[in-house]
Structure formats: C-alpha cells, structure tokens
KOLLUMVEX-237887 format. One record per residue: residue number from 0; z, y, x of N, C-alpha, C in turn; chain. Coordinates in pm, 1 decimal. Atoms other than C-alpha are relative to their C-alpha. Layout:
(rec NUM; (Z; Y; X); (Z; Y; X); (Z; Y; X); A);
...
END
This chain:
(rec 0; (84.5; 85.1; 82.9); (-956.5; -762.2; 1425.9); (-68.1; 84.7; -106.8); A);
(rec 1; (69.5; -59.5; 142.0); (-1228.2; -645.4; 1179.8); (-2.4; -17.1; -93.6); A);
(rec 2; (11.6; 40.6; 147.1); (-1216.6; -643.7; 839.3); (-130.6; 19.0; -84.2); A);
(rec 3; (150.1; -6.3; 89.0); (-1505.1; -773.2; 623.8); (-8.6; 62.7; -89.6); A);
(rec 4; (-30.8; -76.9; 128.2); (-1601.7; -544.6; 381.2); (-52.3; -72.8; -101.4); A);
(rec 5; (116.4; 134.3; 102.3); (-1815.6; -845.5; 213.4); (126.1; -37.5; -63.2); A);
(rec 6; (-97.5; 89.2; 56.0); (-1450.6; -1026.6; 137.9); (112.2; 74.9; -19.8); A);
(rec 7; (-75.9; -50.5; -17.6); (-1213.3; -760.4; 198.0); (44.6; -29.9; -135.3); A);
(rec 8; (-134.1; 43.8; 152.8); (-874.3; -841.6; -97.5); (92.6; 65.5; 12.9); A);
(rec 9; (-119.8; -21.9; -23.7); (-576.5; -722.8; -180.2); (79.7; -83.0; 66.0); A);
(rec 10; (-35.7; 102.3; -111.6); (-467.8; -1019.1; -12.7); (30.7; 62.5; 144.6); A);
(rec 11; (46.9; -51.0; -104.7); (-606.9; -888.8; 299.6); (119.0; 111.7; 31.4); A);
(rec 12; (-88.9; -127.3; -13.3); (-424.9; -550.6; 294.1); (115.8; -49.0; -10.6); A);
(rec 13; (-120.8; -6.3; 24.6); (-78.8; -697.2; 175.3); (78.7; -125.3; 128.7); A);
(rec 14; (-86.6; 98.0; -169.4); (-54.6; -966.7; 523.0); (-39.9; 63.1; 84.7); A);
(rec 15; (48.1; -58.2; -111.6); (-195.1; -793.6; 737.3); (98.6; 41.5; 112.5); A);
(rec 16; (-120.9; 27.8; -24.5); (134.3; -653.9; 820.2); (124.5; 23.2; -106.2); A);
(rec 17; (-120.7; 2.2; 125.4); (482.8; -631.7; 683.3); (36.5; 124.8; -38.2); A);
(rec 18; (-69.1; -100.1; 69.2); (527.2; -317.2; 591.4); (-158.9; 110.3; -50.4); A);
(rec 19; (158.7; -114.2; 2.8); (209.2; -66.0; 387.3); (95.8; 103.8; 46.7); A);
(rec 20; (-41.8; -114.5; -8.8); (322.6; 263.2; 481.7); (-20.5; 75.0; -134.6); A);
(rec 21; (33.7; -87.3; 97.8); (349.9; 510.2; 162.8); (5.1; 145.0; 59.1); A);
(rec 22; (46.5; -129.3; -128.1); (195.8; 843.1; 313.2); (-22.0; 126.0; -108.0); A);
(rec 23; (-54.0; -140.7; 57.1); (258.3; 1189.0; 162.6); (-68.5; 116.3; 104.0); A);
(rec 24; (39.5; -137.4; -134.0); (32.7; 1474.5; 348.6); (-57.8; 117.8; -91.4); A);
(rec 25; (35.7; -114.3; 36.4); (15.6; 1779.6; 284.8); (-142.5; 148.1; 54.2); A);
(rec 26; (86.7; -61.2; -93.8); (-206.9; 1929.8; 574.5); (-84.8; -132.4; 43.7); A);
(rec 27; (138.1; 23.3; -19.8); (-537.2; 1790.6; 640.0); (-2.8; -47.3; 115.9); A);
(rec 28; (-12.7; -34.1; -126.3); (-443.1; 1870.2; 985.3); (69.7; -97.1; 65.9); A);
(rec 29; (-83.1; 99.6; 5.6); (-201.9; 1587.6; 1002.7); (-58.1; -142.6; 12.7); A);
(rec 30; (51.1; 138.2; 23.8); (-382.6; 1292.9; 920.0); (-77.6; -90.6; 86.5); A);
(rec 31; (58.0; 42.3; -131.0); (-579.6; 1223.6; 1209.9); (112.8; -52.2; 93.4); A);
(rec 32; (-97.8; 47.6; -88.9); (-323.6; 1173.2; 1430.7); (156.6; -83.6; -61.7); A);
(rec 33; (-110.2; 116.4; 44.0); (-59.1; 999.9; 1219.5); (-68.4; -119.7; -39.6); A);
(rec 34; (63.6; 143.2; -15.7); (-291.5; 749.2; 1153.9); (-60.3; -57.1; 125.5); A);
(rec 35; (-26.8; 61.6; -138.5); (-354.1; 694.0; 1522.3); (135.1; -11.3; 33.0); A);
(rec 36; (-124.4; 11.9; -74.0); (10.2; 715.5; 1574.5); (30.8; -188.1; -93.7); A);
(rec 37; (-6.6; 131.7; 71.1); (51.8; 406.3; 1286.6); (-78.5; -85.4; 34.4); A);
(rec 38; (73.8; 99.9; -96.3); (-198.2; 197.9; 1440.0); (47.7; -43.7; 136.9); A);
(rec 39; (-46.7; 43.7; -119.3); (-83.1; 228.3; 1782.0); (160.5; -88.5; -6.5); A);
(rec 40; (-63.0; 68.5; 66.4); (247.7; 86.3; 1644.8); (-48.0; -139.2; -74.2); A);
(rec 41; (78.8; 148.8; 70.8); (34.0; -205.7; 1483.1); (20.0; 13.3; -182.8); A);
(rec 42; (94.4; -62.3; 189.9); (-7.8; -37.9; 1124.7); (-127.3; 30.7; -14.5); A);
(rec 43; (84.8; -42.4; -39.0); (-296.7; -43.4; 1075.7); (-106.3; 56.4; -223.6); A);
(rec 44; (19.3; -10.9; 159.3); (-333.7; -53.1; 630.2); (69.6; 136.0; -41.4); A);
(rec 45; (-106.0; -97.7; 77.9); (-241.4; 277.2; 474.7); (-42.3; 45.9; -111.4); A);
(rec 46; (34.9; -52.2; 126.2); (-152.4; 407.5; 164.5); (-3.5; 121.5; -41.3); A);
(rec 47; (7.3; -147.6; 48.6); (-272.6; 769.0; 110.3); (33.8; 48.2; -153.6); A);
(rec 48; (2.7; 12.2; 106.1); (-92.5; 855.9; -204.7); (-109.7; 167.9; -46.3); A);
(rec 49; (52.9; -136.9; 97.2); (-280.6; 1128.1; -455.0); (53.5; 39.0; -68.2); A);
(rec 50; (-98.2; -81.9; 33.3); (-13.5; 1340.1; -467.6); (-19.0; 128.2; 29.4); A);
(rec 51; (18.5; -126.8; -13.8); (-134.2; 1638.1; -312.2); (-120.6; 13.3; -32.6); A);
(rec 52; (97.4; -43.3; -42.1); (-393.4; 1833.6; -311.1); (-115.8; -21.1; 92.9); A);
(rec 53; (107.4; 45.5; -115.9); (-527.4; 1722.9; 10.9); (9.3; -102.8; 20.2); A);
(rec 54; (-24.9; 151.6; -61.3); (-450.4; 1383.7; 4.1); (-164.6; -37.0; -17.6); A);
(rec 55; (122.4; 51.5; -45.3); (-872.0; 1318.1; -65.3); (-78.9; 36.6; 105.6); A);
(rec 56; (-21.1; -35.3; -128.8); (-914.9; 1510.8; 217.4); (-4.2; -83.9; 103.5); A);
(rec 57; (-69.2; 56.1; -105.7); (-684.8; 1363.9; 440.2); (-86.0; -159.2; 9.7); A);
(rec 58; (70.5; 157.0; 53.8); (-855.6; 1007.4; 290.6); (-132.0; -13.1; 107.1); A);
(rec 59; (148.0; 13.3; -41.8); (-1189.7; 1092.3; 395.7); (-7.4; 40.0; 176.1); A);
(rec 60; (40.0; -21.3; -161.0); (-1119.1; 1258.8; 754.4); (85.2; -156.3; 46.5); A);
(rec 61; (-83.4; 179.0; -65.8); (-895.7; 871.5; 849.6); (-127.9; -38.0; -25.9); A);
(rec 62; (102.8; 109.8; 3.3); (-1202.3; 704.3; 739.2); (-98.8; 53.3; 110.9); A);
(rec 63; (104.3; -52.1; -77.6); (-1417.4; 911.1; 928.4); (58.4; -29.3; 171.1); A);
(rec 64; (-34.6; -27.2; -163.5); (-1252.2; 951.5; 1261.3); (70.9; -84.2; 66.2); A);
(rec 65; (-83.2; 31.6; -79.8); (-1011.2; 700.1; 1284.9); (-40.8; -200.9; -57.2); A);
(rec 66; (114.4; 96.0; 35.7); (-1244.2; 391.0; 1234.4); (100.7; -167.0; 6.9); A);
(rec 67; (-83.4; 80.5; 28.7); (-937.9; 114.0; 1339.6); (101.9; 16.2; -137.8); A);
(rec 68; (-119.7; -20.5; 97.3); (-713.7; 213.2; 1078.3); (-122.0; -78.5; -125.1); A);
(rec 69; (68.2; 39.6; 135.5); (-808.9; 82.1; 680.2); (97.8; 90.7; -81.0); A);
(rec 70; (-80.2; -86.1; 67.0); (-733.6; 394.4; 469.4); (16.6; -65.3; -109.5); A);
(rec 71; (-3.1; 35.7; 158.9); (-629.2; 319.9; 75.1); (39.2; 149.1; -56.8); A);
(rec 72; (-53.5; -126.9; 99.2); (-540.3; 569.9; -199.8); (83.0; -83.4; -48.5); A);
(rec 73; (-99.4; 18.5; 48.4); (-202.5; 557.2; -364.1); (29.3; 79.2; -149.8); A);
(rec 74; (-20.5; -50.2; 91.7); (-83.1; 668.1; -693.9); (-159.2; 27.9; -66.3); A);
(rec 75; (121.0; 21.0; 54.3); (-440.0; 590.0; -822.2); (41.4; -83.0; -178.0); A);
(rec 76; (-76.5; -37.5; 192.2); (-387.4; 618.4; -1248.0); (-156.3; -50.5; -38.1); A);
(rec 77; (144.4; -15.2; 103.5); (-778.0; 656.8; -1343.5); (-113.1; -29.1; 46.6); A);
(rec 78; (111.2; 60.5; -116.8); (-1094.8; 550.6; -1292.7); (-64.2; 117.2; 21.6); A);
(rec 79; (58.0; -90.6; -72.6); (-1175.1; 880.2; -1224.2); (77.4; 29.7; 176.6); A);
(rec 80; (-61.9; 19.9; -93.5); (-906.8; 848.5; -951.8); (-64.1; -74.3; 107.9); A);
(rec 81; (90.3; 126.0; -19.4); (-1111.7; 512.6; -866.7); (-97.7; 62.6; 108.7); A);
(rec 82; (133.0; -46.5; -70.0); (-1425.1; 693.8; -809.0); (56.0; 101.4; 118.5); A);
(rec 83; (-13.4; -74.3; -141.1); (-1280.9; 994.0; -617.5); (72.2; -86.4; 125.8); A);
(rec 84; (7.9; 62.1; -99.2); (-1126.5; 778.2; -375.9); (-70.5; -70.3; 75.5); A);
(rec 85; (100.5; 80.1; -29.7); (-1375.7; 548.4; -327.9); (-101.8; 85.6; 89.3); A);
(rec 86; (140.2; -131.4; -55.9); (-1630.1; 887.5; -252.0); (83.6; 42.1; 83.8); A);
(rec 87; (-92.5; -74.6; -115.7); (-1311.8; 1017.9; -8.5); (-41.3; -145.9; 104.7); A);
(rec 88; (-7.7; 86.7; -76.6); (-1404.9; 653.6; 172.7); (165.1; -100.7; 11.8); A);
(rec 89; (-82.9; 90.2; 2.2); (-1105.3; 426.2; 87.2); (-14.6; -107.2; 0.9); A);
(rec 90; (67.7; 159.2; 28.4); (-1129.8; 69.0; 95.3); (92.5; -95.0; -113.4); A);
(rec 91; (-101.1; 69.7; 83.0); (-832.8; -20.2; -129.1); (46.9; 115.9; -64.9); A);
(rec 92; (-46.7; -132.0; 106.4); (-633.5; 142.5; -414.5); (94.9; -63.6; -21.9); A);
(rec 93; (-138.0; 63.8; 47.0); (-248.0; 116.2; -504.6); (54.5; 60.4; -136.3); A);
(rec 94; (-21.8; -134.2; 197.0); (-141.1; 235.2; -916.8); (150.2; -46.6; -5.4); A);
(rec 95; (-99.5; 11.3; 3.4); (207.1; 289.9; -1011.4); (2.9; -129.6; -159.6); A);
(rec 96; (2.0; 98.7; 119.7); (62.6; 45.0; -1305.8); (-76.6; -73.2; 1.3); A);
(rec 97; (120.5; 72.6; -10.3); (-200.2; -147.5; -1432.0); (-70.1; -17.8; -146.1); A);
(rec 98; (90.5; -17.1; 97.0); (-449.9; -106.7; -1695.3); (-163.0; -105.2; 40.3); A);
(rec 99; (142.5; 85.6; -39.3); (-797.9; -315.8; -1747.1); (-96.2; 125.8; 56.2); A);
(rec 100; (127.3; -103.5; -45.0); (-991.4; 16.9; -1744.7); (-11.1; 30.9; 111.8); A);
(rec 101; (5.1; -38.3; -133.4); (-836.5; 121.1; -1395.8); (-66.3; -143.2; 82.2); A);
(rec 102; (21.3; 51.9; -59.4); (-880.5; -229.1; -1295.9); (-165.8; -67.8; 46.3); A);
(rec 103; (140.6; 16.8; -30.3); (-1284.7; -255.5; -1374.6); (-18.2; 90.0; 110.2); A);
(rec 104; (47.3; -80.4; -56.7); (-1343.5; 67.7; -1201.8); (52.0; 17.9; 121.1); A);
(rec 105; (-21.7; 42.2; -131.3); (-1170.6; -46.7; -900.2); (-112.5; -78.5; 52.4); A);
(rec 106; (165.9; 75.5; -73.5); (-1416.1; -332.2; -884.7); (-125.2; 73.5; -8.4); A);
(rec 107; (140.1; -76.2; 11.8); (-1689.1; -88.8; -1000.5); (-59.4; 38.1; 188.5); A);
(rec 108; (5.9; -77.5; -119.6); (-1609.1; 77.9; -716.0); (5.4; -46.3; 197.0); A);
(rec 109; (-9.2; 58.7; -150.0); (-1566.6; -171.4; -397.9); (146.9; 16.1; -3.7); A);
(rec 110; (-130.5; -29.6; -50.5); (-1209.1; -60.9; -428.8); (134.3; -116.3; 11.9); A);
(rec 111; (-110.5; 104.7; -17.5); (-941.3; -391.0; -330.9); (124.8; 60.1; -142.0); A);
(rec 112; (-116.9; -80.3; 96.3); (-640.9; -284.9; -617.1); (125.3; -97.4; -6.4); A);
(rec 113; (-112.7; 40.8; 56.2); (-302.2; -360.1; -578.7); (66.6; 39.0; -130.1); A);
(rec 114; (-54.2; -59.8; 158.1); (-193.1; -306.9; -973.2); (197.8; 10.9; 42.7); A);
(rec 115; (-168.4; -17.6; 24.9); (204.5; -217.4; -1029.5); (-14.3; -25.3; -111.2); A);
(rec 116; (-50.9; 57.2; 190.1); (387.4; -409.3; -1277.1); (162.7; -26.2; 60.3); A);
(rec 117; (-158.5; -2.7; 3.4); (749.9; -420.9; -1353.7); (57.3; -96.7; -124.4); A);
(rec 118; (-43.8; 95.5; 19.1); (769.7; -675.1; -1566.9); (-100.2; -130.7; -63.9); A);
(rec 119; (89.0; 120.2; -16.3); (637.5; -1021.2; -1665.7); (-131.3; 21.0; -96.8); A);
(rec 120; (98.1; -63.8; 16.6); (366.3; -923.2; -1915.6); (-66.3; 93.3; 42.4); A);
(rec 121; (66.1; -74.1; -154.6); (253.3; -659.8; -1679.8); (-109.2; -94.5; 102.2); A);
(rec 122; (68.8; 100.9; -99.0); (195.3; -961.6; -1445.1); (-67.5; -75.6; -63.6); A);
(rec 123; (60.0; 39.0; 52.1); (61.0; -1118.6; -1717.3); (-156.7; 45.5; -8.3); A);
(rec 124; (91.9; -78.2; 61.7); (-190.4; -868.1; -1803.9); (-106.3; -21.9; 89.3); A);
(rec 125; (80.5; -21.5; -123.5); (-323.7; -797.5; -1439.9); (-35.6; -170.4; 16.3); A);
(rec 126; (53.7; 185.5; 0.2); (-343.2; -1203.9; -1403.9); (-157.8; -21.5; -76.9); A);
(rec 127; (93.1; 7.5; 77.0); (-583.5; -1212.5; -1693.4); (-98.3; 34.0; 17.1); A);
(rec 128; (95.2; -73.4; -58.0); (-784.9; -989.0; -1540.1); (-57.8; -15.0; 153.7); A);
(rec 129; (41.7; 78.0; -142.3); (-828.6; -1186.4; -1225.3); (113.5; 40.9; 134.3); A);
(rec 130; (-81.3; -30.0; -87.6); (-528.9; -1021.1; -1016.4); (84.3; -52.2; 30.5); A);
(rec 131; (-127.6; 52.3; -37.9); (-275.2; -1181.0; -842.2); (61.2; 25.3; 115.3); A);
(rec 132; (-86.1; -89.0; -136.5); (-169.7; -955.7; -541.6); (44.7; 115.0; -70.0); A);
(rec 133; (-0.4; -98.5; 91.0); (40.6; -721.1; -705.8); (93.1; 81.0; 73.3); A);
(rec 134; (-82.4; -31.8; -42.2); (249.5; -429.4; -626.3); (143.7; 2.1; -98.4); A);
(rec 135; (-94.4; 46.9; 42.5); (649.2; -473.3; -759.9); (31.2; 165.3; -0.6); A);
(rec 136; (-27.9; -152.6; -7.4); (701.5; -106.6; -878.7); (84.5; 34.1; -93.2); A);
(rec 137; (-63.5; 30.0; -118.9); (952.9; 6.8; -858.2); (89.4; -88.8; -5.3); A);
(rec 138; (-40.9; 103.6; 22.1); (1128.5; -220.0; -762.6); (158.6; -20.5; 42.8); A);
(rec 139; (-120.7; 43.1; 58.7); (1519.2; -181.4; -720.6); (48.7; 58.3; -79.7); A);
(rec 140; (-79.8; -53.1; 121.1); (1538.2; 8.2; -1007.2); (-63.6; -131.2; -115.9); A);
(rec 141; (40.0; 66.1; 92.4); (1368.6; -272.5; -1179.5); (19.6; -172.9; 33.1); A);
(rec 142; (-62.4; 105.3; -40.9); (1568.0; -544.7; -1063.5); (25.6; -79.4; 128.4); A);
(rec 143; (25.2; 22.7; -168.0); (1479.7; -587.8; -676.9); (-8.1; -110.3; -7.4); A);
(rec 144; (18.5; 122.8; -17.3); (1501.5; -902.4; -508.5); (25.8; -135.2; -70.2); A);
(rec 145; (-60.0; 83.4; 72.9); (1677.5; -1108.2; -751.9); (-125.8; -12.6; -164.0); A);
(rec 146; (90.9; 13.7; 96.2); (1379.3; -1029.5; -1022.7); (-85.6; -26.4; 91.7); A);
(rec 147; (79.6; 89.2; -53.8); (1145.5; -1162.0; -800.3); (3.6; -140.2; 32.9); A);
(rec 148; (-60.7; 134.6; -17.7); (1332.2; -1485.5; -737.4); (-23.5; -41.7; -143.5); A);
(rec 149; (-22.2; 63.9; 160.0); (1352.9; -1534.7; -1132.2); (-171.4; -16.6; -30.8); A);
(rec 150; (178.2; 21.1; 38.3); (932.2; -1435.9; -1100.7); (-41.1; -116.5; 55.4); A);
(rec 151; (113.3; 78.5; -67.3); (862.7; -1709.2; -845.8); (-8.1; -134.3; -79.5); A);
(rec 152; (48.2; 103.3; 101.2); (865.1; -2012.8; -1081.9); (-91.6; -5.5; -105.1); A);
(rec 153; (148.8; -7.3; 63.1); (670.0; -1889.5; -1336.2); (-135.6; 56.2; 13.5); A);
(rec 154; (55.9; -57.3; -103.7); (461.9; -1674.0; -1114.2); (-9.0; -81.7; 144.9); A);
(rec 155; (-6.7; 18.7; -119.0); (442.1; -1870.8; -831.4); (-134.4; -11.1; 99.4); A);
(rec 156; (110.7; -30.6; -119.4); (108.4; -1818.9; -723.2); (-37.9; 158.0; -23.0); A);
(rec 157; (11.6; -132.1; -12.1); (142.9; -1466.0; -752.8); (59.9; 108.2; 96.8); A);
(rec 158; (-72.8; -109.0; -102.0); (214.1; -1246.8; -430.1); (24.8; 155.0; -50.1); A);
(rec 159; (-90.0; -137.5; 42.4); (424.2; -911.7; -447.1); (10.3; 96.9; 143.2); A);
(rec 160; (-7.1; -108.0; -83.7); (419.2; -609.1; -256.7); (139.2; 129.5; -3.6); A);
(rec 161; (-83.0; -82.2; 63.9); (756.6; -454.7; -373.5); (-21.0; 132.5; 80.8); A);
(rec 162; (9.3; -170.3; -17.2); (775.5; -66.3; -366.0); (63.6; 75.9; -44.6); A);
(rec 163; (-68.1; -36.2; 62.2); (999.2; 175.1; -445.0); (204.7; 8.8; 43.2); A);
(rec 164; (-113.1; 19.7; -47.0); (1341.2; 219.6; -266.2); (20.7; -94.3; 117.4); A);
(rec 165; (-3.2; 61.7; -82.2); (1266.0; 5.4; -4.2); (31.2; 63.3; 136.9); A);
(rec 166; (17.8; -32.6; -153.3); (1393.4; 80.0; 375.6); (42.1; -68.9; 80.3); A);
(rec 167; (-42.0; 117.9; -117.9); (1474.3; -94.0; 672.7); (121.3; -46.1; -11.3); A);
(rec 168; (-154.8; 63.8; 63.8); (1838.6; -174.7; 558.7); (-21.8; -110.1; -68.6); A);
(rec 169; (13.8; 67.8; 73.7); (1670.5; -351.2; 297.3); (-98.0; -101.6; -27.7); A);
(rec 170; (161.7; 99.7; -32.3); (1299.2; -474.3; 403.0); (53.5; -103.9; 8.3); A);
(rec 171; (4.4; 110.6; -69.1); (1425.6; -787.6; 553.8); (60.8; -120.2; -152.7); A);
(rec 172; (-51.8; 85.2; 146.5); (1630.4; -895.6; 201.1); (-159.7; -25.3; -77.3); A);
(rec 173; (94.8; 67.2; 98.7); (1285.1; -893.8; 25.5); (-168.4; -55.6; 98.6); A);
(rec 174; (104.2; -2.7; -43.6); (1015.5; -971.2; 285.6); (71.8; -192.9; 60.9); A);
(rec 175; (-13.4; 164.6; -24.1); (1247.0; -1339.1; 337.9); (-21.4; -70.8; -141.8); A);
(rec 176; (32.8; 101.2; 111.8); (1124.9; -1412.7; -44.7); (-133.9; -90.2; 24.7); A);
(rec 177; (149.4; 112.8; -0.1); (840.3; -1685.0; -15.5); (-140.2; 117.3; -90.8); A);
(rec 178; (126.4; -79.0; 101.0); (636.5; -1447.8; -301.5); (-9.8; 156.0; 76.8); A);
(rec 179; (53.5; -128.0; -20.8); (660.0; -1134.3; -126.3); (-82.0; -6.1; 138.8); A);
(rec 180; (118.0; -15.1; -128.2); (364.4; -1076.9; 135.5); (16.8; 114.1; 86.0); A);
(rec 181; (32.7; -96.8; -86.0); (480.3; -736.8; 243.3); (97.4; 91.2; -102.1); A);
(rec 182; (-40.1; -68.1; 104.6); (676.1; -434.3; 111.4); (-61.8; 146.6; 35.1); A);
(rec 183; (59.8; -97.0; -50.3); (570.0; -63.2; 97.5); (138.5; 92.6; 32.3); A);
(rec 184; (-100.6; -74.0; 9.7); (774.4; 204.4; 176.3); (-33.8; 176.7; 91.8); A);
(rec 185; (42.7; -144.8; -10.6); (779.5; 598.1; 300.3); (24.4; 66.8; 115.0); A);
(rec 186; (-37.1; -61.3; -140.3); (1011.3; 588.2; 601.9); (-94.9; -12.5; 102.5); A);
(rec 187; (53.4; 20.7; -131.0); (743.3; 501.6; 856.6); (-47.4; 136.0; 13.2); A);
(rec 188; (33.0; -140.6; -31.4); (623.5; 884.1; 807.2); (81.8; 80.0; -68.6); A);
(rec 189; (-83.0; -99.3; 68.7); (897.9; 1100.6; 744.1); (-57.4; 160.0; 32.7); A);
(rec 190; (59.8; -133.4; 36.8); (846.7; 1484.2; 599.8); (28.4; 84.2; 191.0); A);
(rec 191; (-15.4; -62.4; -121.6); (999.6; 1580.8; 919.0); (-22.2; -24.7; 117.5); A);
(rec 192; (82.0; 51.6; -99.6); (816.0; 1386.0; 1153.6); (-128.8; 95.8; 60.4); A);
(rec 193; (136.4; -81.1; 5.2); (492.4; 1519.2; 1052.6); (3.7; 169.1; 19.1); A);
(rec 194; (-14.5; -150.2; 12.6); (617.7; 1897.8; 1024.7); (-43.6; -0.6; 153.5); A);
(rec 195; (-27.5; -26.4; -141.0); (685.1; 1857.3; 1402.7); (-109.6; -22.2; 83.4); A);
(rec 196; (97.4; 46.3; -87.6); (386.7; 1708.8; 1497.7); (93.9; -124.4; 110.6); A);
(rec 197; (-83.8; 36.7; -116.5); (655.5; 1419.8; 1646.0); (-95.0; -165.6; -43.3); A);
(rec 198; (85.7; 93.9; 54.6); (344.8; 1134.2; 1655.1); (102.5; -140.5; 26.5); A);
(rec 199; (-60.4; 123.6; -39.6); (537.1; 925.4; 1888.8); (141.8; -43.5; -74.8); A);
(rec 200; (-128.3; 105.6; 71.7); (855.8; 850.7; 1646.3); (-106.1; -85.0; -110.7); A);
(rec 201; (33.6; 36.0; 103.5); (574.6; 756.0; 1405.8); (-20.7; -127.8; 29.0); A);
(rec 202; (45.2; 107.8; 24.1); (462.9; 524.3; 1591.1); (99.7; -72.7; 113.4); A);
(rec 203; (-122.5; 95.0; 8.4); (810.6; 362.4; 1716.3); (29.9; -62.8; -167.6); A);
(rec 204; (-25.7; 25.8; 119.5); (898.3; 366.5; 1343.5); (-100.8; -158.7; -89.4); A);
(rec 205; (126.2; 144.8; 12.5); (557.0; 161.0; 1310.0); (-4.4; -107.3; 66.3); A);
(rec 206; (-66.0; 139.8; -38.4); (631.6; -69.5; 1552.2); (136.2; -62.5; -6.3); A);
(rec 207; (-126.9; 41.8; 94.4); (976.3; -132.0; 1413.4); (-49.5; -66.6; -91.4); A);
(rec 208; (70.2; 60.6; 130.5); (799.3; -236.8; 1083.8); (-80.7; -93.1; 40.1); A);
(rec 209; (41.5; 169.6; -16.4); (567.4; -449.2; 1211.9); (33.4; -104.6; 56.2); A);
(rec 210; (-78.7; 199.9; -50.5); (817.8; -695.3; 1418.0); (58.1; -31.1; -169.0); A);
(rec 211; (-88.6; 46.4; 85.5); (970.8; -741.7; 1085.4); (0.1; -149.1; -32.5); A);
(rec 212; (22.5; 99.3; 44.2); (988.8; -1089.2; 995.8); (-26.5; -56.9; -108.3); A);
(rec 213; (15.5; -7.7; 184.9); (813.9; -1196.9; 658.2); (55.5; -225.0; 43.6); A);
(rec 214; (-67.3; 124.1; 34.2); (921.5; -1567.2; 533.4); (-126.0; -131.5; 39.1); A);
END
C-alpha cells in the first residue's frame, strides 16, 4: 500500500506495523539491503537513528533505491537535524524529546514527528502544540507499562510508541495496552547481523515483529 505524502502522520507510521525498528548503521554499504531485508519481513517504517556519521547517508541511499520502504530519522534533537534529514529524504522524524522549536521545523519541513516524552507535562507540552502520537522514551526506565495505564485516563486520546528497553520478551506486555499503537525497538537489526551481511535473519526477525499482536 502507498503512502500519501499529502496526509502522511505520525499516526500513519506508528500502525502501520507493530514494531518501528531502531536502526544503528555504520556502513553506507549496509543499508540497502537491510531495508529490503525489513520489508520483505513486512517492515516496512524505519527509524534511521543520527547516531553515526553515516546515518544521513544511509537515509538518503533507502529513499533512493529502496522506494517500498518509508525511511525516518531517529535521535533527531534540532531543527537543524530537521532540515538535514528532511534533505537526506526522510519522511518522518523520531526525538529522544520534545521541544516547540524542533516541533515547527518538523512541520517546516514535511517531516511526520514522533516527539519523546517521559512524563505528563511533556505530553502536555507536545499536545499543545497539536501532537498526539507520541514516542514513550524511555520507557522502562520511566515506568513501562504500568505508567502508561495510569496515562490512559487522562491521556486517553493520546497514542504511544514506547521505546527504550523494549524486546520480544516484553513487546506483547505493552503492545496489549489500548494507548499503545506500536513499540520501537533495536533487536530487529542486530550489530551482528549486519557485520555478517546475515539479511535473511533480518528479515525472519521482521517477520516475527510484525505477527505481533497489538490490542
């Protein structure tokens, strides 16, 4: 299915399926083919964090070459962050926070923005500012599933993307909350996957994640 870029939301990105991938590359060389390997698995949203060096890189050759996939940037802080992703070809952006300034220059920029907040003014803030797909960062050092249960009453039209310690042991405890739409997490591309060039666990790992069952 195509995604409109007229309507495209954080929404969009956080059902799509149940799990974002959080993606860590170091080689350039890499990225092409782990994002065909996560697609073929039925991932098809990812989150390129800007952690390395080459992660705008890596951003811009997925957009270019691998035209099913929907790249994002991760660990996006600034709106200079904003812009360079946006110019690497991202269609979404994920911040370990949330600020108004990052969050204009997301919209400046076409860029979807899941904000991170960790606690209820946080969610306040980003609210105010028109957001209500948010990411839950992190999130079992900052109370896990049981602070999201206490969010969904007064929050309850606010979806959550928790992040942050999440793995398949544990996906299924927060992806049966009603408020969470999805969680992110790191195992679907492990460091030693990619070293190996081993595409096909990536994309077992990816189809693991997407049977998951959300609520």
């Amino acid at each position: 299915m195509a995604v409109d870029s007229t309507t495209f939301t954080a929404r969009d990105v956080m059902r799509d399926a149940p799990v974002i991938p959080v993606i860590v590359l170091h080689d350039v060389a890499h990225a092409v083919p782990m994002a065909r390997a996560l697609v073929a698995g039925g991932i098809r949203m990812l989150e390129v964090t800007l952690r390395t060096p080459q992660a705008l890189a890596c951003i811009e050759a997925i957009a270019r070459e691998v035209p099913e996939a929907v790249v994002g940037a991760g660990t996006v802080r600034s709106s200079a962050d904003a812009a360079a992703a946006a110019g690497a070809g991202a269609r979404f952006a994920v911040s370990p926070g949330y600020t108004s300034a990052l969050g204009e220059a997301c919209r400046g920029h076409g860029l979807a923005l899941l904000p991170g907040v960790a606690t209820a003014s946080e969610i306040m803030a980003a609210q105010a500012d028109g957001f209500d797909a948010l990411k839950f960062f992190p999130a079992l050092q900052s109370g896990g599933s049981a602070m999201l249960k206490a969010w969904a009453g007064p929050f309850g039209d606010v979806l959550f993307c928790p992040t942050g310690g999440i793995q398949p042991s544990n996906a299924a405890e927060f992806l049966a909350l009603a408020n969470v739409a999805c969680v992110g997490g790191s195992w679907l591309v492990p460091a030693e996957a990619l070293a190996q060039g081993d595409w096909a666990r990536i994309t077992a790992l990816a189809r693991a994640a997407s049977q998951l069952q959300r609520a």
